[in-house]
C-alpha positions in Angstrom: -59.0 -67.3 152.0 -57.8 -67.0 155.7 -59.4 -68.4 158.2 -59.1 -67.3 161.9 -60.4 -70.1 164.5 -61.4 -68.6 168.0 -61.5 -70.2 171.5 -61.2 -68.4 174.9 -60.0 -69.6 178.2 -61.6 -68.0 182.0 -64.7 -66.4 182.2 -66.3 -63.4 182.3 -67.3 -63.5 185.7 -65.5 -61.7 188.4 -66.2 -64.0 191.6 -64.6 -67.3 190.5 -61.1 -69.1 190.3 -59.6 -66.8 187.0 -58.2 -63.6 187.2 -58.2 -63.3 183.2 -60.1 -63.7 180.7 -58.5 -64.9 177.2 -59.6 -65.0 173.4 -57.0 -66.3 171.7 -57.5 -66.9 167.6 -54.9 -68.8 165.0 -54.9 -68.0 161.7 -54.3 -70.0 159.0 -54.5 -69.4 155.1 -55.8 -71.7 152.9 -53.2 -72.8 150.8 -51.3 -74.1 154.5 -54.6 -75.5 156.0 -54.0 -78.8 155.0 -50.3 -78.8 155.8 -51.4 -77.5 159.3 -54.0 -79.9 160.2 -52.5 -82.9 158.9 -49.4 -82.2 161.0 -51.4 -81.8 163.9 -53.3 -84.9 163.2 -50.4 -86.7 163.1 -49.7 -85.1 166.2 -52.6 -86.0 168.2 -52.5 -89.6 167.1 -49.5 -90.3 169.0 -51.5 -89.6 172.3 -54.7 -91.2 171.3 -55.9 -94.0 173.1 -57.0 -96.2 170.3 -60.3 -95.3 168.5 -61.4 -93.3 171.2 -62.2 -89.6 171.5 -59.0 -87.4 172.0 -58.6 -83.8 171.5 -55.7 -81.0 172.2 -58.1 -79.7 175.3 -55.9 -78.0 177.8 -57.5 -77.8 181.0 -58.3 -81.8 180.5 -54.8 -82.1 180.0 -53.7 -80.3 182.4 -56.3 -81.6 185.2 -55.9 -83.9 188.3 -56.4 -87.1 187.7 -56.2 -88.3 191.9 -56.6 -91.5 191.2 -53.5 -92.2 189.1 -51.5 -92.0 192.4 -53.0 -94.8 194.1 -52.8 -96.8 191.5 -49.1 -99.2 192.0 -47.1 -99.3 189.1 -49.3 -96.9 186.9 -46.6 -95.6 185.2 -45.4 -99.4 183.5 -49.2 -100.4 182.9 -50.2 -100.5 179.2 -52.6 -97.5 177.9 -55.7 -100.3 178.2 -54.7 -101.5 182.1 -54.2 -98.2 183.2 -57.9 -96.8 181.5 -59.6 -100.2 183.4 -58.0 -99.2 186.5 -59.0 -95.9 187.2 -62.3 -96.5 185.8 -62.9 -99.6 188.3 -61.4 -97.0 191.0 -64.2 -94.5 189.7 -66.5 -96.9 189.7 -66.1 -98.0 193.1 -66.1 -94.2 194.5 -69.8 -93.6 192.7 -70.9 -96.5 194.3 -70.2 -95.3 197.8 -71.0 -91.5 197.0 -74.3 -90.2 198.1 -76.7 -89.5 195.4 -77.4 -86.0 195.4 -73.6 -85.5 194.9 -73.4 -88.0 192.2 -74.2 -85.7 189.2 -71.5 -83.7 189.9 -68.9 -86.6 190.4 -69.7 -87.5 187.4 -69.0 -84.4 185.8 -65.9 -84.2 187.4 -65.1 -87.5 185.3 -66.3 -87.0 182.5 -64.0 -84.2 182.5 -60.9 -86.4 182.1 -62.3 -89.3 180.2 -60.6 -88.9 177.8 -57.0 -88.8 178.7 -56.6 -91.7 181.8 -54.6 -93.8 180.1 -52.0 -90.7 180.0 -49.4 -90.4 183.2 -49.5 -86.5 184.6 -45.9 -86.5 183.0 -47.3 -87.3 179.7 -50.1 -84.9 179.3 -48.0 -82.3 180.6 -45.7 -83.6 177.8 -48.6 -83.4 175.3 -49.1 -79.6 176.4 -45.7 -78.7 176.0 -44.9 -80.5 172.9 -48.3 -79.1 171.4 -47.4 -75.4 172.1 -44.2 -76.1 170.2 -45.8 -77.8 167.3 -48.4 -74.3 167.0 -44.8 -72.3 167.3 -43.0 -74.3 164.5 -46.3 -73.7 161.8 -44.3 -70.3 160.3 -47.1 -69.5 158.2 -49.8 -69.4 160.9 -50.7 -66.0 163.1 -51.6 -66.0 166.2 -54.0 -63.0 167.7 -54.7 -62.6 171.6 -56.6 -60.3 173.8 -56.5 -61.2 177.6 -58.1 -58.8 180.0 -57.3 -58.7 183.6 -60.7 -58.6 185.2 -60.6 -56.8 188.4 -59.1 -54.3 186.6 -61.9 -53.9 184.3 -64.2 -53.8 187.3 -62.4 -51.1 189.1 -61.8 -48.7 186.0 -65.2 -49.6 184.0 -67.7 -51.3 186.2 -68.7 -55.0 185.3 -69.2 -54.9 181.4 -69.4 -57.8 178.7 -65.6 -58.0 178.4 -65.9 -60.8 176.2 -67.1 -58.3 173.6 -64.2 -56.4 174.0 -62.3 -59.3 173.6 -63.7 -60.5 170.5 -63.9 -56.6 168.7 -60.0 -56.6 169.5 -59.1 -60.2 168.2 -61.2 -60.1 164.5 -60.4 -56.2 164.2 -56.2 -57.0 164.6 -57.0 -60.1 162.2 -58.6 -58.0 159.8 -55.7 -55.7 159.7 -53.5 -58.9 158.7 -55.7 -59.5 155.6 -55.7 -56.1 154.9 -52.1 -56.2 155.1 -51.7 -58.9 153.1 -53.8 -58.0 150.1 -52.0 -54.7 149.9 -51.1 -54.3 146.2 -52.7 -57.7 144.9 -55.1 -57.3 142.4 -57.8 -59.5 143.5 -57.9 -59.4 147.7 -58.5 -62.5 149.4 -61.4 -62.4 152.1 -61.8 -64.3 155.1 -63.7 -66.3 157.9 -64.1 -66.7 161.3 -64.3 -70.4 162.8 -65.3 -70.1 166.8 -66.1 -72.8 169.1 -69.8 -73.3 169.7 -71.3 -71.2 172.6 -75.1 -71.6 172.2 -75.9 -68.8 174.6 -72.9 -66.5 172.9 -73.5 -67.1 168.8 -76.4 -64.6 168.3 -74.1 -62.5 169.6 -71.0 -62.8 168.4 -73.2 -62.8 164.8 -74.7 -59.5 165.5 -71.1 -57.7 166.5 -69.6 -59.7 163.3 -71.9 -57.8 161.1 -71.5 -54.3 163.1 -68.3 -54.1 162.3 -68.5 -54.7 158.7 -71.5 -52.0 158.6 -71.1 -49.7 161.2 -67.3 -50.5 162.4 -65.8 -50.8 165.9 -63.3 -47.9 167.7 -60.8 -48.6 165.4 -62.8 -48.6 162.0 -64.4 -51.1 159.7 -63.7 -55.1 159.6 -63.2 -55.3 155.4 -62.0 -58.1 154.8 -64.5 -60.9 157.0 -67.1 -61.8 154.9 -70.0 -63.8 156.0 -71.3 -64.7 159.5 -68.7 -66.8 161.8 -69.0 -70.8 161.3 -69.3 -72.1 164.9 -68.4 -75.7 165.7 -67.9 -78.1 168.4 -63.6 -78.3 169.2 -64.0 -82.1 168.9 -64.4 -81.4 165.2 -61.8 -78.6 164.4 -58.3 -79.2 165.0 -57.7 -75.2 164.8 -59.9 -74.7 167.4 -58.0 -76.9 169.6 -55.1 -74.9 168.8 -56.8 -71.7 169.5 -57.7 -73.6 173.0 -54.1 -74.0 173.6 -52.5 -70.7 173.2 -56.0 -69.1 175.0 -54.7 -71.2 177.9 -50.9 -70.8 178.1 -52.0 -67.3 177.9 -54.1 -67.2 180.6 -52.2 -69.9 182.6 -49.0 -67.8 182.5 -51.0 -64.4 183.7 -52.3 -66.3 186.5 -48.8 -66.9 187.6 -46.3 -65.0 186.1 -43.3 -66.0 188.3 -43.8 -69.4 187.0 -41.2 -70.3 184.8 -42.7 -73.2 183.0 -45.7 -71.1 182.3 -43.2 -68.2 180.9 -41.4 -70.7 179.5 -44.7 -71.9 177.2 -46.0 -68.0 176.4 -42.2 -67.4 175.2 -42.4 -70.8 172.7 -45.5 -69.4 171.0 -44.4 -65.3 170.8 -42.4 -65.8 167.7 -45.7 -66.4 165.8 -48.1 -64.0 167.3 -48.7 -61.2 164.6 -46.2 -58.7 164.3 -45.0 -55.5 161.5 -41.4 -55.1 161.6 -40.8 -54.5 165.1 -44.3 -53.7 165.9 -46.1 -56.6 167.9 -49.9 -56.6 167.0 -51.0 -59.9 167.7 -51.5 -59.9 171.5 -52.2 -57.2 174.5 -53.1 -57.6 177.8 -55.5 -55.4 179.4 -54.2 -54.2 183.0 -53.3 -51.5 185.1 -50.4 -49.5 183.6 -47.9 -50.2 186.2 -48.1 -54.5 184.8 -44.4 -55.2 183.7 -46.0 -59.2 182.6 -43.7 -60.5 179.4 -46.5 -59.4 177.3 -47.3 -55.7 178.8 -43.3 -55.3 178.2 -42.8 -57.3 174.8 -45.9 -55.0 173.2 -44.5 -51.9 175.0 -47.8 -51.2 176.9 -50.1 -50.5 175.0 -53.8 -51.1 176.0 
């Protein structure tokens, strides 16, 4: 059995802050699952702030935490110290906020809960080090579609793109298990594992079983049985993963003179999927004249 486990990072929405949208999938058979998760376990225990909540969740790693920096010696407090201080900081700021800009304070905060007792050093550490950790699983895939969304708009008009997205991601999966059962006598199957979206799910059902019955552009999905298993990232480890790479993706696209961002997409490439020299796990949707490290390393094709 492989199982592919699904996140995206932007939106689908033209008028905001992203440029990109990015589904991004990791698959993992299950005869490595356990090798996989427990590594990454392991992993995420090192950053873990005693027995609360902590998941590999990029943007909360990767968000400002303001108050660190007017906090004296933050940087030599214990985890616990520097958790009471920013939250007594937080505190304080709620009290003197007005109250019909409270609610979204709050979910500003709640946003980083999770990871104040980690400098801006260390969760960029944690980033890092957890794209390198996905890169060093050999027997894990990794799939990707990211679609540049103004260009979308100005070749197609405003369309569902995360459709597009998701028939591209499962259908170049499928074509792994196809490949893979090639000459065995009793072909494995698969799943899909996609973090929970209540307002996307009878959706992303309804195109799972289209493609198995009436097939996408490229053909028939063959090899996905049943319909997807959604659940919350906070209980899936390989949807964390799947968050990750959807991110360094998307991050990188956003910026792609940033060398630390290139840097990152060029520590996962090794395991996106690939035939020979043929690269199959990842496109980026753009206008033809996009020379990005992924419109050149797939030679261009959209």
């Amino acid at each position: 059995m492989h199982l592919l486990y699904l996140d995206a990072s932007g939106t689908v929405e033209l008028q905001d802050s992203s440029t990109h949208y990015v589904l991004a999938g990791i698959a993992i058979h299950e005869s490595w699952w356990k090798a996989v998760t427990e590594a990454t376990s392991q992993f995420v225990s090192r950053y873990r702030h005693g027995a609360r909540p902590f998941e590999l969740h990029a943007k909360e790693l990767l968000d400002n935490i303001p108050e660190q920096r007017h906090i004296a010696g933050f940087g030599g407090m214990t985890y616990d110290q520097r958790r009471s201080a920013v939250e007594a900081m937080r505190t304080a700021t709620l009290a003197a906020t007005p109250g019909k800009d409270k609610p979204d304070l709050r979910k500003r905060y709640n946003r980083t809960t999770n990871v104040l007792h980690l400098t801006v050093a260390e969760r960029t550490q944690c980033y890092e080090e957890a794209l390198r950790l996905i890169a060093s699983f050999t027997d894990v895939c990794l799939f990707c579609y990211a679609i540049d969304k103004k260009h979308v708009f100005q070749s197609h008009g405003m369309k569902d793109i995360s459709e597009e997205a998701f028939m591209q991601v499962v259908s170049r999966f499928d074509y792994l298990v196809a490949r893979r059962n090639a000459g065995r006598r009793q072909p494995e199957s698969s799943m899909l594992v996609i973090d929970r979206d209540d307002a996307k799910e009878d959706l992303l059902k309804r195109l799972a079983e289209r493609y198995r019955t009436e097939g996408h552009p490229f053909g028939k999905v063959e090899h996905v049985i049943e319909h997807p298993f959604f659940a919350n990232s906070h209980e899936s480890l390989g949807i964390q993963m799947a968050d990750m790479v959807s991110h360094a993706v998307r991050r990188y696209l956003e910026k792609p003179s940033d060398q630390t961002r290139l840097a990152n997409l060029r520590s996962i490439w090794p395991r996106f999927d690939a035939q020979r020299d043929s690269i199959h796990g990842i496109r980026h949707y753009a206008p033809k004249s996009c020379q990005c490290e992924i419109c050149v390393g797939t030679g261009r094709e959209n």
